[in-house]
C-alpha positions, 0 to 999 in steps of 0.5 A, a space after each residue: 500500500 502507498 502511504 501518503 503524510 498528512 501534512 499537518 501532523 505528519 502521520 501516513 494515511 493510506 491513499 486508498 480509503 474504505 468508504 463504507 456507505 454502500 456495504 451489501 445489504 440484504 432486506 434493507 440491513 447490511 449483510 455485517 459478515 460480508 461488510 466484515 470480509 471485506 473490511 478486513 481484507 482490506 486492513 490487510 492490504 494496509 488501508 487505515 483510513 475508513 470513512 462513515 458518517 451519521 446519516 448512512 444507515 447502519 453504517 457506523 454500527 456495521 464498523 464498530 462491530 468490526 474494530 470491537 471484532 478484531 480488536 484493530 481500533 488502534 491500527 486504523 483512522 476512523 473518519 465520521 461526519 456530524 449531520 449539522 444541518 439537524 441541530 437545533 440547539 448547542 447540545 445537539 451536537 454532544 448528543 450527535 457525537 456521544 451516539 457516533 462513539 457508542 455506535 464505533 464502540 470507541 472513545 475517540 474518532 481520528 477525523 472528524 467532519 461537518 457533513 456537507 459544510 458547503 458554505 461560511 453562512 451555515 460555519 457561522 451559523 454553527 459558531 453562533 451555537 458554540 461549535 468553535 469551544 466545542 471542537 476545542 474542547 473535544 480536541 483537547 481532551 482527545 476525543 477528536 484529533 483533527 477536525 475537517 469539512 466535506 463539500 459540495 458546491 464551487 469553487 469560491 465557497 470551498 477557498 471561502 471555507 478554508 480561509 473561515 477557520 483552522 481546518 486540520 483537512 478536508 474533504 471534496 469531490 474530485 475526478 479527471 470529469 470534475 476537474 473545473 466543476 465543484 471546489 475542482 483543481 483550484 480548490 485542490 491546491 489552494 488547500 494544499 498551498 495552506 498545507 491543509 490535507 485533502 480527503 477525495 470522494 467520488 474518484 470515479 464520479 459514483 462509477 459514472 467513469 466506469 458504467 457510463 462512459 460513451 463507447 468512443 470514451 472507452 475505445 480510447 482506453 483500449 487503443 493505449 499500450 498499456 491495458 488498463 480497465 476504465 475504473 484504473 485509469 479513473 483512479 490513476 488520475 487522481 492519485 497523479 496529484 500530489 496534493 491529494 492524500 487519502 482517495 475514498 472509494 466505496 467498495 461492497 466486493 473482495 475482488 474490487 477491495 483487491 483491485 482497488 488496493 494494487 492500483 493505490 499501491 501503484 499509483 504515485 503522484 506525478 507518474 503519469 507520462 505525457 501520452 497518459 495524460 493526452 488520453 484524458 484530454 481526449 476522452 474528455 473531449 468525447 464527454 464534452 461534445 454534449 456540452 450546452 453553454 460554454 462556460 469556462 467557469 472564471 466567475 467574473 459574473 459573480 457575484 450575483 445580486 440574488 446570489 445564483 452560483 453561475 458557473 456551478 449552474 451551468 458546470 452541473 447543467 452541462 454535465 446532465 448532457 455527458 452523465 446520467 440525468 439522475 446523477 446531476 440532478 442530484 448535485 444540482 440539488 445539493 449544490 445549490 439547494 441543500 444549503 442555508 443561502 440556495 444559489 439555484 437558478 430559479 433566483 435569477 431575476 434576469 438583471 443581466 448584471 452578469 452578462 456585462 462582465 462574460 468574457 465569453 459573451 454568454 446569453 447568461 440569462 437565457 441559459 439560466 432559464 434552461 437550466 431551470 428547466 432542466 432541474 426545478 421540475 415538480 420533483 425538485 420543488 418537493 426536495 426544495 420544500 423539505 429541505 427548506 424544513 429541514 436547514 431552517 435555522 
């Protein structure tokens, strides 16, 4: 296994990490013996980093048997998520934390998140109920060691975040796909330039670069000289950077464990040749020819008066073209509605502020209606209502 140091305190973490939120399940409970082999098999390959959160089912259950069953709690970093968005008063998250820690059988958790922290209102919010003391406190005791956020959103929200406090890592979605889309690469390495550690989720876009690619994406890889399945080329990609640290995958098979875990093992920043590096270029450019706007997300239109995230809109818009429709609507959801201040494109009151500053000349207004079209159906509009419940402060 590659070990990667995590900057702040210099402790190796496995490239590969355990995302344990899509174990077997077998009428509707995780398959535990399965979760189990699979879990150990890859703790033998050297991976110490599993990440769970309070939200996915039965996950934080399923892995606390499994440390308590091994007894290997202390030769692994265990990563969960306080659900923020649920708090209603200071001690809701105590009570989060002290249920999380029963559930891992442990009395510490190694990394700790704010589950989709995505952006400063919702931190200030929470250092409005005293999460800042209570995070100290935790960390002085030892209950926490290092204190991070996961994201979903754009890139001036994720470097707004970083900046908003002393974070010991965090955590971004980030594939050769989403390479200018979300926090994206200039998120990547402004964190790293603070020397704050970066924990990648969806490496492979939830297996969008493996199932879903179009035919000529994948006769690109098998004309290479070197023969490599599509999930390996995905993996490579990000593990190419040398900023990233650990790379999360969720992984519910023994031979994928395997799989997974040599390709971590081989995979070292900067390896990539040239010719390697061209062949993401061109299936990109096959993903790509659906693209509707052509955006190229350098913000000068923001910010926006209603406080619509536009190139976030148009990144996710265009990738509903090249990626399952399903799959974008749920990243439009949650990038720009699942939040405490929404930056969706039904905002947009057609000021054509935004249109005076396009390098591109971009028929911003126009297009914003089609992404309206696209996302805020009937669907959407429940999501949005719930939502609105539930992240009512």
């Amino acid at each position: 296994m590659q070990y990667r140091t995590n900057l702040k305190n210099g402790e190796k973490l496995s490239a590969l990490g355990f995302g344990c939120m899509r174990f077997t399940r077998q009428g509707g409970s995780i398959d535990q013996e399965k979760a189990e082999n699979e879990l150990k098999l890859a703790m033998d390959q050297g991976v110490n980093y599993f990440d769970t959160a309070y939200i996915y089912p039965g996950s934080e259950v399923c892995l606390g048997r499994f440390l308590e069953k091994y007894g290997c709690r202390d030769k692994v970093n265990i990563a969960t998520k306080l659900p923020h968005y649920q708090m209603k008063k200071p001690e809701d998250a105590e009570r989060f934390f002290s249920e999380e820690l029963e559930r891992l059988k442990t009395d510490h958790v190694d990394y700790y998140l704010m589950h989709m922290l995505n952006d400063v209102k919702s931190w200030e919010r929470l250092c409005g109920m005293g999460i800042k003391e209570w995070i100290l406190e935790k960390k002085a005791s030892g209950a926490i060691r290092n204190i991070g956020f996961s994201f979903h959103g754009g890139t001036v929200q994720f470097k707004e975040l970083l900046d908003a406090w002393s974070w010991d890592f965090c955590q971004m979605q980030f594939n050769y796909m989403d390479e200018h889309a979300q926090a994206g690469i200039e998120g990547l390495e402004y964190a790293a330039g603070k020397g704050i550690p970066v924990v990648i989720m969806e490496p492979l876009r939830g297996g969008r670069l493996v199932t879903g690619l179009p035919k000529d994406a994948l006769s690109e890889f098998e004309k290479m000289p070197v023969k490599r399945s599509p999930a390996d080329w995905g993996l490579r990609w990000v593990w190419n950077h040398p900023q990233v640290t650990v790379v999360l995958s969720g992984m519910n098979d023994p031979e994928q464990v395997k799989e997974n875990c040599r390709i971590a093992s081989e995979s070292l920043p900067d390896s990539l040749s040239e010719e390697e590096l061209k062949l993401y270029e061109r299936v990109l450019s096959i993903i790509h020819k659906k693209v509707k706007v052509g955006c190229t997300g350098c913000n000068y239109c923001q910010p926006c008066p209603r406080g619509v995230n536009i190139p976030t809109c148009f990144a996710i818009y265009n990738q509903s073209y090249a990626d399952r429709y399903v799959n974008s609507f749920r990243e439009y959801f949650m990038c720009t509605t699942l939040r405490n201040e929404r930056s969706n494109a039904g905002l947009c009151i057609k000021c054509g502020k935004c249109e005076q500053h396009c390098p591109q000349h971009l028929e911003i207004r126009k297009e914003l209606v089609n992404v309206r079209k696209r996302f805020e159906n009937p669907i959407y509009r429940i999501g949005a209502f719930f939502a609105g419940k539930i992240m009512k402060y």
